[in-house]
C-alpha positions as CSV (number, residue, x, y, z in Angstrom):
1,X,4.1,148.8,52.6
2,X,2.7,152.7,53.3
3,X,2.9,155.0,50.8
4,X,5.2,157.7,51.1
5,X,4.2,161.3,50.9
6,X,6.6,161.7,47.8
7,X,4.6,159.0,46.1
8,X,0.9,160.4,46.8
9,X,1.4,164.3,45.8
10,X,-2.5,164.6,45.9
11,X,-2.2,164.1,49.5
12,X,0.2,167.3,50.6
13,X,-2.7,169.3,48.3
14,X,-5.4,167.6,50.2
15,X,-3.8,168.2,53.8
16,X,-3.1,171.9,52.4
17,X,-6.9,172.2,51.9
18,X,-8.8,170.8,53.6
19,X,-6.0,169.6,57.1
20,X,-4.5,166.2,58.2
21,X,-7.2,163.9,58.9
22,X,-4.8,161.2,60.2
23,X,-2.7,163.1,62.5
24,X,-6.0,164.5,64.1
25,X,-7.3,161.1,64.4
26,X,-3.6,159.9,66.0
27,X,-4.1,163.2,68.1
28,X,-7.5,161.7,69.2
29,X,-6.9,158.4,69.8
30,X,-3.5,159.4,71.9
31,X,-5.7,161.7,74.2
32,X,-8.8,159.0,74.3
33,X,-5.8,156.5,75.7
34,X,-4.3,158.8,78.6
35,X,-8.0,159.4,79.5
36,X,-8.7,155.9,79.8
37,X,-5.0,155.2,81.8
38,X,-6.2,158.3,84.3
39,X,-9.5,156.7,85.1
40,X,-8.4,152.8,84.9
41,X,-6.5,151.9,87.9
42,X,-3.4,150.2,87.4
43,X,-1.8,151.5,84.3
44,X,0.7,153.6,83.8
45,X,-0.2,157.6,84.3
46,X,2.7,158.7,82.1
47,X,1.3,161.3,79.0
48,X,2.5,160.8,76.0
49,X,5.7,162.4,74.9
50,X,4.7,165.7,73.4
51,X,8.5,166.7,72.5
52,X,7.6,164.4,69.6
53,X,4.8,166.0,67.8
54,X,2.5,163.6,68.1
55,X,-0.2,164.3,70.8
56,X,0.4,168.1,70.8
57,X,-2.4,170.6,70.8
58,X,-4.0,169.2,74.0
């Protein structure tokens, strides 16, 4: 079960100093994969939704 953010307080201070290390990684990984569909033929070109908040800051 993940541990919500109301339950971990040390990690808002930690994302406060020193940024989200997780949602960069997510970031990452979601640019590494539309990369790899672009170049792979056969899968699906569609980018990832970035109404969401997840792969923005491309």
């Amino acid at each position: 079960m993940p541990i919500r953010n109301d339950e971990a307080p040390i990690y808002e201070d930690l994302v406060r100093e020193r940024g989200d290390a997780v949602a960069e990684a997510r970031t990452a990984a979601e640019r590494t994969q539309y990369q790899a569909a672009q170049l792979l033929p056969g899968h699906d070109r569609v980018r990832p939704d970035q109404g969401t908040g997840q792969g923005a800051g491309w």
